[in-house]
C-alpha positions in Angstrom: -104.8 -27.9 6.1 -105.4 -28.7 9.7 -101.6 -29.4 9.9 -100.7 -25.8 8.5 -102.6 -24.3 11.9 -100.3 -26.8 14.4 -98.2 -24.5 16.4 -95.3 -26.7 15.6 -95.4 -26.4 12.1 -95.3 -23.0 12.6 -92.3 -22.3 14.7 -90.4 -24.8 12.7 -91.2 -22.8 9.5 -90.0 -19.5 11.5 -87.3 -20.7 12.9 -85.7 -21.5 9.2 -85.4 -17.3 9.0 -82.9 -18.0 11.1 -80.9 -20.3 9.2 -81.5 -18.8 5.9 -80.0 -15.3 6.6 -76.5 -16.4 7.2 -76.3 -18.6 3.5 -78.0 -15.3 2.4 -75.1 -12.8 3.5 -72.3 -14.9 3.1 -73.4 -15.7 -0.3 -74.9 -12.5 -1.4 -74.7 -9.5 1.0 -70.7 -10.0 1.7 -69.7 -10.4 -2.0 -71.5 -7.1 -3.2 -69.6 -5.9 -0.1 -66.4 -7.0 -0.9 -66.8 -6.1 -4.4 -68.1 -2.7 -4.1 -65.2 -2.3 -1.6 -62.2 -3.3 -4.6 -62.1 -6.6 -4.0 -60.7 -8.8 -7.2 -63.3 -11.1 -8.3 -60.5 -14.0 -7.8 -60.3 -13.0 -3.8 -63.9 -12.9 -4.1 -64.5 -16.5 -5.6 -61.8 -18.1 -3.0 -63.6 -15.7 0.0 -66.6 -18.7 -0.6 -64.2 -20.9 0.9 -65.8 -19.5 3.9 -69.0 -21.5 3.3 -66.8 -25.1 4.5 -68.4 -25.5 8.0 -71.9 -26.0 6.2 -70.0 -28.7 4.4 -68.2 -30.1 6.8 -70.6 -29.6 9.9 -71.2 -33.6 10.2 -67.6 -34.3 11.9 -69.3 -32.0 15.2 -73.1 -33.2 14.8 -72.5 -36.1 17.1 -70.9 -33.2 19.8 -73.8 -31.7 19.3 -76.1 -34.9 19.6 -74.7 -36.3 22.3 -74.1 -32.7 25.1 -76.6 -30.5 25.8 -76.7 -26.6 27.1 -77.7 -26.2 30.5 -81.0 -24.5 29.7 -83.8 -24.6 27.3 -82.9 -28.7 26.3 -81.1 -30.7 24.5 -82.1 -29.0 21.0 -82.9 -25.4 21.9 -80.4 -24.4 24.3 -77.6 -25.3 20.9 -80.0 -23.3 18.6 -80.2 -20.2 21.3 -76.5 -19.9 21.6 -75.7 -19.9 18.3 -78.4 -17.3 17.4 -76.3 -15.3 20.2 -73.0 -16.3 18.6 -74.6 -15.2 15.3 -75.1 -11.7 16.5 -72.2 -11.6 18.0 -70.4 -12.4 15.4 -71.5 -9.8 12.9 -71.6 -7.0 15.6 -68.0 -7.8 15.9 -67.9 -7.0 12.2 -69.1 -3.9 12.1 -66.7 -2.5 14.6 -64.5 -4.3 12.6 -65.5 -2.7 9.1 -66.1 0.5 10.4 -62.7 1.0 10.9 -61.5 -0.1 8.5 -63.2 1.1 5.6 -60.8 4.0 4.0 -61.5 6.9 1.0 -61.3 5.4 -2.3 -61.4 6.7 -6.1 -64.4 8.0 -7.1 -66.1 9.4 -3.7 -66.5 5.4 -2.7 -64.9 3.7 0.7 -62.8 0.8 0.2 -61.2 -1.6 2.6 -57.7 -0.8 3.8 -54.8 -3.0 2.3 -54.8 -6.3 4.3 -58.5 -5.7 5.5 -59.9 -8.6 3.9 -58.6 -11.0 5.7 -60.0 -10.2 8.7 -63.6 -9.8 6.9 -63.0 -13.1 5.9 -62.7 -14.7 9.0 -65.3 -13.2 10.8 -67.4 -14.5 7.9 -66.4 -17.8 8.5 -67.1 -17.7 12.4 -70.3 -16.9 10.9 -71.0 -19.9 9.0 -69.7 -22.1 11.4 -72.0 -20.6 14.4 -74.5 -21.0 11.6 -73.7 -24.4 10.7 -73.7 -25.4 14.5 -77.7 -23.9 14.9 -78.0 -25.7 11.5 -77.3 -29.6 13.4 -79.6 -28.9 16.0 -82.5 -27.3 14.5 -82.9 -30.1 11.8 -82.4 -32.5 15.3 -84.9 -30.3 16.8 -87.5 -30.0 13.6 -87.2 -34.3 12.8 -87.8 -34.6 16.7 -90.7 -32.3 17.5 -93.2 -33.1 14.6 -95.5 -35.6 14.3 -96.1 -37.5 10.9 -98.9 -35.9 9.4 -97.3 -32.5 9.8 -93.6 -33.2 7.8 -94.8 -32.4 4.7 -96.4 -29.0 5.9 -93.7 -28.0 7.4 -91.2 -28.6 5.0 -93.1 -26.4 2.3 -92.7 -23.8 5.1 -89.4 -24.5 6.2 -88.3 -24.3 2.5 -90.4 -20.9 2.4 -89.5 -19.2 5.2 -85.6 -19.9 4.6 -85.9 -18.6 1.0 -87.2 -15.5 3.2 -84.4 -15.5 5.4 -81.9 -15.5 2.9 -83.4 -12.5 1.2 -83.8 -10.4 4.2 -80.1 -11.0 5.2 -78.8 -10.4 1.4 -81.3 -8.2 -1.1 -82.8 -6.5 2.0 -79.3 -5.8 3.5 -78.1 -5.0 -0.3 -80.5 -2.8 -0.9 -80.4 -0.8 2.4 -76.6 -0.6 2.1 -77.3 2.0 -0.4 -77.9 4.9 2.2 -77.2 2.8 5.5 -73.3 2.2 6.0 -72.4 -1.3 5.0 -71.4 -1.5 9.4 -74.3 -0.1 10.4 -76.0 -2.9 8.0 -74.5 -5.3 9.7 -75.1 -4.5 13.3 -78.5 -4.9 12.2 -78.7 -8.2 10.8 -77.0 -9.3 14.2 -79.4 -7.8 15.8 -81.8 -9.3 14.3 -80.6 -12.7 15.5 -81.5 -11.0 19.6 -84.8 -10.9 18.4 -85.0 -14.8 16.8 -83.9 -16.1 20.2 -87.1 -15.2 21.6 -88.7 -17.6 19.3 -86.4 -20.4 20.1 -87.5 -19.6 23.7 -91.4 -20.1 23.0 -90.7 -23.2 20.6 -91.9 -26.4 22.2 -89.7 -29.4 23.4 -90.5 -32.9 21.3 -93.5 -34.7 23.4 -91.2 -37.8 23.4 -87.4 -36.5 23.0 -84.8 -39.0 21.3 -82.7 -41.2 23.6 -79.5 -39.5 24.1 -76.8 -41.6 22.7 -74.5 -43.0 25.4 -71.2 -44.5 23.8 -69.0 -43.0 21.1 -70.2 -46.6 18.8 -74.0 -45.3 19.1 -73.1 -41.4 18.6 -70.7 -41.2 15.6 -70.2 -45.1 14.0 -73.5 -46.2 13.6 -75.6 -43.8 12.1 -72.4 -43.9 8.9 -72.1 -47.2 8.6 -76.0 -47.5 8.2 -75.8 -45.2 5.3 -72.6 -46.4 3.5 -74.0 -49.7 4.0 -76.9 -49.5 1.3 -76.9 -50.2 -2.4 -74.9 -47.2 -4.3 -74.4 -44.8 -1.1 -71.1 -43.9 -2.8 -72.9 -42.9 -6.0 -75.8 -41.3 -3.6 -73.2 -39.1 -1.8 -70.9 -37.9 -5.0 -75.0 -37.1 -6.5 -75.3 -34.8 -3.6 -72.3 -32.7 -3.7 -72.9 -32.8 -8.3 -76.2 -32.0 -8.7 -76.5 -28.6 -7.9 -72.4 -27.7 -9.0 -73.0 -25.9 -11.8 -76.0 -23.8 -10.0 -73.3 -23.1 -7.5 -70.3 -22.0 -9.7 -72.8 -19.7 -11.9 -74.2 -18.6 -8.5 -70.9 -17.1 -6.6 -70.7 -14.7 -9.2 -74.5 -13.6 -9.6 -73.7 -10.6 -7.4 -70.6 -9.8 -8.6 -72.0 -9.5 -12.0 -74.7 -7.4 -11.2 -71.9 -4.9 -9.8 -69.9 -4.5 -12.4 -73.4 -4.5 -14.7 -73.7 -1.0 -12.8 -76.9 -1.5 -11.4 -76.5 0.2 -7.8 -77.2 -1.6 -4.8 -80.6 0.0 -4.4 -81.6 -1.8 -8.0 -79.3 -5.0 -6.9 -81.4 -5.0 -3.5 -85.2 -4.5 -5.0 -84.4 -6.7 -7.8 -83.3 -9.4 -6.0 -86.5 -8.6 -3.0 -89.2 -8.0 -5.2 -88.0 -10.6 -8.4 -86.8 -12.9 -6.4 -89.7 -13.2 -3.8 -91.8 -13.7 -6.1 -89.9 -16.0 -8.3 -89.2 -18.3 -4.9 -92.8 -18.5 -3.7 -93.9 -19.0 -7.5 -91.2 -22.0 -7.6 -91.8 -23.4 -4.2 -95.4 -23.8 -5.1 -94.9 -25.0 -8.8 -91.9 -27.5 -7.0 -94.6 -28.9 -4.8 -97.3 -29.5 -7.2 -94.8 -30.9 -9.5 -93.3 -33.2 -7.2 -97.0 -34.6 -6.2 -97.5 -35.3 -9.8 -93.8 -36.7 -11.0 -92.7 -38.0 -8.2 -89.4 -37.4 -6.4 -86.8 -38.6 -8.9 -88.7 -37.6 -11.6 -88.8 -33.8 -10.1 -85.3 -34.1 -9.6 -84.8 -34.3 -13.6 -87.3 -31.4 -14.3 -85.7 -29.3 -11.6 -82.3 -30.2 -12.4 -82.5 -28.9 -15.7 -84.4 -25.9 -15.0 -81.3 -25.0 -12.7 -78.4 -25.5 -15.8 -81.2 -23.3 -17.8 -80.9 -20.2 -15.5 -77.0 -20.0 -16.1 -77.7 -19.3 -19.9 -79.9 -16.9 -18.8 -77.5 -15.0 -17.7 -75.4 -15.6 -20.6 -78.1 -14.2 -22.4 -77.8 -10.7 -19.9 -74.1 -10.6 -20.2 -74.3 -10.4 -24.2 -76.5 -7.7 -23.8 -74.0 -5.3 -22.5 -71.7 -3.4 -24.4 -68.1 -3.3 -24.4 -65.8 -4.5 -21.0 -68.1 -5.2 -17.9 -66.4 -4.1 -14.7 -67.2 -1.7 -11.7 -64.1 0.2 -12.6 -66.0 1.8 -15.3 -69.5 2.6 -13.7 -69.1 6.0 -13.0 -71.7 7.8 -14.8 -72.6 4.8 -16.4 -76.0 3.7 -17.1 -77.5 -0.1 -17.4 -79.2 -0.2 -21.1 -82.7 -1.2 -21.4 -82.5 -4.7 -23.0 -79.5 -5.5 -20.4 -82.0 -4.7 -17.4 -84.8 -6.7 -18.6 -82.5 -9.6 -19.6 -80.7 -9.2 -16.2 -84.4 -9.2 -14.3 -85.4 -12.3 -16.2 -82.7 -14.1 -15.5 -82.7 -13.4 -11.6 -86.5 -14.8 -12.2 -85.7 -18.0 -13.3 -82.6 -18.3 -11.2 -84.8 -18.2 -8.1 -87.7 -20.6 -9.3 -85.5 -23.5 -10.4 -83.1 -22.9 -7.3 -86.3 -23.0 -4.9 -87.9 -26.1 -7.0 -84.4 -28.2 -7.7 -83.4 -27.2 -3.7 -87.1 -28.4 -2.6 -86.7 -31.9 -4.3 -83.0 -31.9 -3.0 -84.4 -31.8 0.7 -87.3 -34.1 0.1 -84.4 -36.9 -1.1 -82.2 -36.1 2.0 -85.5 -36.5 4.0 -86.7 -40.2 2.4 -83.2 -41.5 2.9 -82.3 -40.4 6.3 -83.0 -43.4 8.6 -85.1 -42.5 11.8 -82.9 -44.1 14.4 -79.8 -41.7 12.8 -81.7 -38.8 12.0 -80.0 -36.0 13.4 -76.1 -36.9 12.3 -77.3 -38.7 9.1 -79.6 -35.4 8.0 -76.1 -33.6 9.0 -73.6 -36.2 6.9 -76.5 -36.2 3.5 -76.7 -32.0 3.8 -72.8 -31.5 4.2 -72.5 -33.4 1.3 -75.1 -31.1 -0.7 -72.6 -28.2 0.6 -69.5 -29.6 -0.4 -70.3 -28.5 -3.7 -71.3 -24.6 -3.1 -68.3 -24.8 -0.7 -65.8 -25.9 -4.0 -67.7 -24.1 -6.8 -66.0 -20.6 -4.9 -62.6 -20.6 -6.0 -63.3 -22.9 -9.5 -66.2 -19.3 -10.2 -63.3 -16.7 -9.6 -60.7 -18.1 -11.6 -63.4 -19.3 -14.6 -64.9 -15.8 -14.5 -61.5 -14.2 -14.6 -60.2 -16.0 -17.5 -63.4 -16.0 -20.0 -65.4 -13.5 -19.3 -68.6 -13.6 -17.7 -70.8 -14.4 -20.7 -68.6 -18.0 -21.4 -68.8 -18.0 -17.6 -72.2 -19.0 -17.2 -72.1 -21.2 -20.4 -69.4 -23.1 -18.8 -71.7 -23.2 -15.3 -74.7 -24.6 -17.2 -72.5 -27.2 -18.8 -71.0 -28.4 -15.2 -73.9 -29.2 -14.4 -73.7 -32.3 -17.0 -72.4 -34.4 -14.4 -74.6 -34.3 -11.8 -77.3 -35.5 -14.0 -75.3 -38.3 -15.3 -75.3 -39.4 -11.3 -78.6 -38.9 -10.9 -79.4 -41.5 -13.9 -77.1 -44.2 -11.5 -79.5 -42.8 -8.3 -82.9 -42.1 -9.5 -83.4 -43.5 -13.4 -85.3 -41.2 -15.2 -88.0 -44.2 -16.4 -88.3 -44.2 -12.8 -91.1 -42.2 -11.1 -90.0 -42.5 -7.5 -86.8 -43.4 -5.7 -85.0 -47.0 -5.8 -86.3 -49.1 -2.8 -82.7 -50.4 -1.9 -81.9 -46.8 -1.4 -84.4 -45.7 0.9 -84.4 -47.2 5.1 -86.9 -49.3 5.9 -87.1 -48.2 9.3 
């Protein structure tokens, strides 16, 4: 408990609001955006394509590793500017959205023909400013605690993300409903102002990692250390499976809840108030669990759990009658046994996503080596975005073509092979993790 009080701990945990807000606009706030706005859900599902820096943000960790900013350090001065970047980025779109947001059918604005291109690619300046803070504040976080106060801190790291990507999506959501969706986001970027000051008071690691100095030290080594253990193939294509189905059933969450007709009020206090509670409930369950099972064991549970919280929604989706579309909202209203069907699901799709995401990290943490742990942390979490990063435009088309109830049934069933690789990576007679698998350094 002494741990929880360290300073450290708790800037690191902070600092992860930060981080969590852009996952939670990109993947939430902008698609109940673009959707409200008449986007087709197939534009929507290949918008996700926008999430690709978080999954490919390795190829510029050792940039980031090896040059510094020319205040604050090595670690902080990266993280500052990009909280900077960040709300510059969505001040930009605001301007950008307030002008070009035009009347549409039934009293609501939609964007102008053409105007979702640019949306899109201020969205993915966003994640890739956000991928960027991403490579140094994991550097910065691996660096500045001491050993007794990892596991702390990654309960509240996991915590305080899960709050960060609420604020930036159901918060957002749910204020868009009498705030204009620019004036929404000028706010979130402002927000980002306000996080630098924290990066400003967080300390510098007592003993800072040696700056690599050749090009061998900064990008080969800490690769070939990885690929060079038993299975790292299998470990890698594990990482980019196991949470694929969770992520195809997941890009069209808010979509769903649109053309539902819940308004973006109900879409916003839902997701706040169910979800909250559903994350904390699930990050505390995760970590009891994963004391009692065991890492690879947890991973089973979890992984499961996750594939369950797709037919849950399947569940929601046969509740409503006839065609499900925004189209026909207007004067609509959400039957009871749809809205509690719909509020359970959300439930259990935040407490297996915070308890399968929680044993995720914990793996990426036992097999990152020390010596590497800034670009290998980078490589191993790139490779757990890859898969959100696909699922996008696989979601639009699949929801498209069979309707969202066989939607989710399909989602729960991709996530089939991803447990099939985790049998080659953690067998599930196993309680912990293969020794071959994890560094010894």
């Amino acid at each position: 408990m002494s741990a929880l009080r360290s300073r450290r701990v708790q800037l690191t945990g902070l600092l992860m609001l930060s981080s969590g807000m852009p996952l939670g606009f990109v993947m939430n706030t902008l698609q109940v955006f673009l959707r409200g706005a008449g986007v087709s859900l197939k534009t929507i599902g290949y918008a996700q394509m926008v999430s690709i820096p978080w999954s490919f943000k390795f190829l510029w960790a050792p940039l980031v590793d090896r040059y510094a900013m020319p205040f604050l350090g090595r670690r902080r001065g990266w993280i500052a500017a990009m909280q900077l970047a960040l709300a510059s980025g969505l001040g930009a779109l605001a301007a950008y959205v307030s002008r070009h947001l035009v009347p549409g059918p039934g009293g609501h604005d939609v964007l102008a023909a053409g105007a979702v291109t640019g949306v899109v690619l201020f969205a993915l300046a966003i994640a890739f400013f956000s991928a960027t803070q991403d490579i140094a504040l994991d550097a910065w976080t691996v660096e500045v605690l001491d050993k007794d106060e990892v596991g702390p801190a990654s309960g509240l790291r996991i915590l305080w993300y899960r709050i960060g990507m609420l604020a930036a999506g159901a918060l957002a959501i749910f204020a868009s409903e009498w705030v204009p969706w620019p004036w929404v986001f000028a706010g979130l970027g402002a927000v980002f102002v306000a996080l630098v000051l924290l990066t400003v008071v967080a300390p510098d690691p007592v003993v800072p990692s040696r700056t690599p100095r050749t090009f061998q030290e900064a990008v080969v080594e800490p690769f070939v250390n990885f690929f060079r253990r038993p299975k790292a193939l299998e470990v890698a294509l594990f990482l980019v499976f196991y949470k694929f189905g969770d992520n195809v059933g997941g890009s069209m969450v808010n979509p769903f809840l649109v053309d539902l007709c819940f308004s973006n009020a109900e879409i916003g206090l839902m997701v706040k108030t169910i979800g909250t509670a559903a994350t904390i409930g699930g990050a505390a369950a995760g970590a009891a669990v994963m004391t009692r099972l065991g890492i690879g064991r947890a991973l089973w549970v979890f992984g499961l759990a996750q594939a369950a919280g797709n037919l849950l929604y399947a569940i929601a989706a046969a509740t409503h009658p006839g065609a499900t579309s925004v189209a026909l909202c207007d004067g609509a209203t959400v039957s009871a046994a749809t809205r509690v069907a719909t509020y359970v699901a959300v439930a259990g799709e935040y407490a297996s996503q915070g308890m399968a995401t929680s044993a995720l990290l914990a793996y990426l943490t036992r097999l990152c080596d020390k010596r590497y742990a800034a670009s290998q942390y980078a490589l191993l979490s790139s490779l757990f975005g890859l898969g959100r990063t696909l699922s996008g435009p696989l979601s639009g088309e699949m929801a498209v073509r069979l309707g969202y109830l066989w939607f989710f049934v399909g989602a729960a069933l991709l996530a089939l092979p991803g447990m099939a690789l985790l049998q080659r990576v953690a067998p599930i007679q196993q309680r912990d993790l293969p020794e071959g698998e994890i560094p010894q350094s």
